[in-house]
Structure formats: structure tokens, C-alpha cells
N, C-alpha and C positions, 0 to 999 in steps of 0.2 A: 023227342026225348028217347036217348036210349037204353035199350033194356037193360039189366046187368048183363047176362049171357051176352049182347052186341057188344059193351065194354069190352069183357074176358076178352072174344077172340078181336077187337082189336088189337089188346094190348097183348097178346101171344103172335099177334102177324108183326109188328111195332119191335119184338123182342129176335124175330128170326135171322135183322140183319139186311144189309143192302138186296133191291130186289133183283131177281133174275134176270140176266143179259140178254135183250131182245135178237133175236136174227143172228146169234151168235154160232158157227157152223161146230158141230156135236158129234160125237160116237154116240151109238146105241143106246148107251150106258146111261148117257147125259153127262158126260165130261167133257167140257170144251175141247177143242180140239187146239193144239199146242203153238200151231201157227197162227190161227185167228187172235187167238189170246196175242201173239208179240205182237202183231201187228197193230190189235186195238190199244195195246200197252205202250208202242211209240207214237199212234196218234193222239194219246191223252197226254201224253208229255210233251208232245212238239205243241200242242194247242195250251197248254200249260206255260209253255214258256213260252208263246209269242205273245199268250195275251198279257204276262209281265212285261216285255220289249213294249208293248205299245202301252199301256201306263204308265212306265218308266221314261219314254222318249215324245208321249202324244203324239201317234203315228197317226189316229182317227182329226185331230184337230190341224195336224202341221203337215200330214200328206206323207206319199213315199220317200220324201227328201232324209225325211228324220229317221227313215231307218238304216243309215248306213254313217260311218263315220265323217267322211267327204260331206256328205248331205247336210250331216250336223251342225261342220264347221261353217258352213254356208248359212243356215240359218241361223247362227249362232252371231253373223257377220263378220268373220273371223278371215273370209276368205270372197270375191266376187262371183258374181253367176258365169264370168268366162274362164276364171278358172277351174271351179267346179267340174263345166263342161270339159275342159281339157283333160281332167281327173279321171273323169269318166273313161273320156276315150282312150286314153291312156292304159286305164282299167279293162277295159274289150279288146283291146291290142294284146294283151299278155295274157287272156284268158284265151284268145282264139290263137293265141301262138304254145297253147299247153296243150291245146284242143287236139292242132292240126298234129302237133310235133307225139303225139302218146306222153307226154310228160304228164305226174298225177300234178292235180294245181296243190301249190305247195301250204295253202290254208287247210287247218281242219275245220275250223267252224263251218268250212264252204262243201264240206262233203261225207258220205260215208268210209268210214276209214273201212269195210269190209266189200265197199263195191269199187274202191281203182283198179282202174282197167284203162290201159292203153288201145293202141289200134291195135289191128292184127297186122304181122310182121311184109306181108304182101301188101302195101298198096299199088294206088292204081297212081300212073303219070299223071293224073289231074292233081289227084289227092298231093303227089308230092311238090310239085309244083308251089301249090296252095301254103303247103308246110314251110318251102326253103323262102317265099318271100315270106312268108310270116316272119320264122326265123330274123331275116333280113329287116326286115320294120322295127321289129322289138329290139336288135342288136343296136339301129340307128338313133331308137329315142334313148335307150342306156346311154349309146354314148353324148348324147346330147347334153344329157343329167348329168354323165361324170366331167363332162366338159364347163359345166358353171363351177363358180367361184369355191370352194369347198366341194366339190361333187360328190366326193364318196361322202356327205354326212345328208346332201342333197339326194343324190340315188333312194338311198336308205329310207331315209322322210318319203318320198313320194312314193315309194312299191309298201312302206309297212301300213300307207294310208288308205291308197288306195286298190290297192291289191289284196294285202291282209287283213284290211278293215281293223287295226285293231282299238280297240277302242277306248282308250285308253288316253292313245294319242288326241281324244278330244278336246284336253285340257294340257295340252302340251304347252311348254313356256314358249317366251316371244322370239329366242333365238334359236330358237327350232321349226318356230310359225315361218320364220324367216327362212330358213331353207326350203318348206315346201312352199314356201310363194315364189321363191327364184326355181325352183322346179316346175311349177303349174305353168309360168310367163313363159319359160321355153317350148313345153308341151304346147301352149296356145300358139306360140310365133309359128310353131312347125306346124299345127292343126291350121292356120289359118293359111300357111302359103299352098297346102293338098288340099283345101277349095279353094282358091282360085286358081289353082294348077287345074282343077275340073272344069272350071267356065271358060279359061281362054287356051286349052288344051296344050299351054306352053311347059306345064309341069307334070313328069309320070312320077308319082306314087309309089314307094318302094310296094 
């Protein structure tokens, strides 16, 4: 039982307000210090908003699949597991050709719009090397994309899906599903002839 006096200053500590920031790095004074503060300020918003994305999408129940757009429509049944797969690589092909080449990747969701940064103007012959077949790869599946039947509405579909993830495009109508599934079947026919170009060493790889 408690006393009134243990009431009082409970209900005065109860009245002061959220408690004091553990471990949070301070001036003299006991003023937080201005950078600890943003940076604890965008870990409570990024944890904020992932843990909406996974109740919204049931990330903990359906796996990594569901947190991407691609991923979605796959479990959605909207799209097969080989094409997905080609999605994907499709998707690391254009990311490591932003990568090698200093281009900023052209999604915001996918970055800090205050940290793009290209390479430094110097590289090494490895490095470019790296960059001009990338170039070379990424140029090949474009044109592969504008080469089906409608391509510029196919191109489109497959880089705004799986490039810009937008998501949106989740619930896209059927003659639209229709171009990125004539988009993914090309991506696949090509992902599949650069493995078996690797086992019987009869195909190089741009």
C-alpha cells in the first residue's frame, strides 16, 4: 500500500513527460547533441515505416518475396518463379551498370537523395573495363525489350517494375501484366542461353 507522499511523487514523475534518452551523446549542459538527435530521429522513422511495410505486405509470414513489387506479383500468382527470377536479374544488371558507370540509380525510394555520389573521375582500366561491358549488357537487354511486340510499352513495364519497384504497378490491369510477361519470357530466354553459354563454354556473355 502506498503512502500518499509515494502517490504525490509518483504522479509528479508521471506529469514530467517522456523519460530521458539513454546513451544519448550530450554537451556539458545536458543538451543533446544535434547529430545524435538526426540520426536517432531517422532510425525511429525508418523502423517506423518498415514496421508498416511488413503489416501491410506480411513480410514476417510470406518471406522476403513480399517486400518488393516483383516479389508481390509472384505471390500474388500473377507472374511464374522463372520469371521473377529473370526480373530479378534483370534488376542487378541495371543496378551494377549505375554502379560501375557513376550514374545516381534513378529511384528515390532506393536512396539518400543528399548521399549520390558517382565514382571519382580517375578510374582504374579494371574498373572501366567492368563499366563498358556493363554498359554493353544493359544496352543488349533494352534492346531485346524494345525488340517484342509493342516494346516501348514492354521496356517501360519491365524497368518501372523491377527497377523502380513502384508499387503501384501491383495491381496493374491484364494488358499491361501482358507486356511484362512478354518482357520477363525474353529476359528468361536470354538468362537461360548465358547459362548454358557457362557449361559448354560455347557462349561469352556480354
Amino acid at each position: 500500500m502506498l503512502t500518499k507522499a509515494q502517490k504525490l511523487r509518483a504522479k509528479r514523475k508521471a506529469q514530467l513527460g517522456r523519460p530521458r534518452k539513454a546513451n544519448a551523446e550530450r554537451f556539458a549542459c545536458g543538451k543533446i547533441k544535434p547529430e545524435w538527435s538526426k540520426q536517432e530521429s531517422e532510425k525511429e522513422a525508418m523502423a517506423v515505416a518498415l514496421a508498416a511495410r511488413k503489416r501491410m505486405h506480411g513480410l514476417e509470414a510470406r518471406g522476403a518475396l513480399a517486400g518488393y513489387t516483383l516479389g508481390r506479383l509472384f505471390l500474388d500468382g500473377r507472374i511464374t518463379e522463372q520469371q521473377r527470377e529473370a526480373g530479378d536479374d534483370y534488376a542487378a544488371t541495371m543496378v551494377r551498370y549505375y554502379h560501375l558507370t557513376g550514374i545516381p540509380f534513378p529511384s528515390v525510394r532506393a536512396q539518400q537523395i543528399d548521399h549520390v555520389r558517382g565514382h571519382s573521375g580517375e578510374s582504374s582500366e579494371a574498373r572501366a573495363l567492368k563499366a563498358k561491358n556493363a554498359a554493353e549488357r544493359m544496352m543488349r537487354l533494352e534492346g531485346l525489350l524494345l525488340g517484342c511486340e509493342e516494346g516501348r510499352q514492354v521496356k517501360t513495364t519491365v524497368f518501372n517494375v523491377c527497377v523502380m519497384d513502384y508499387e503501384g504497378l501491383r495491381m496493374m490491369p491484364e494488358a499491361q501484366l501482358d507486356w511484362l510477361k512478354r518482357g520477363l519470357n525474353v529476359l528468361l530466354f536470354e538468362k537461360g542461353l548465358r547459362q548454358y553459354g557457362k557449361k559448354d563454354n560455347s557462349f561469352t556473355p556480354l
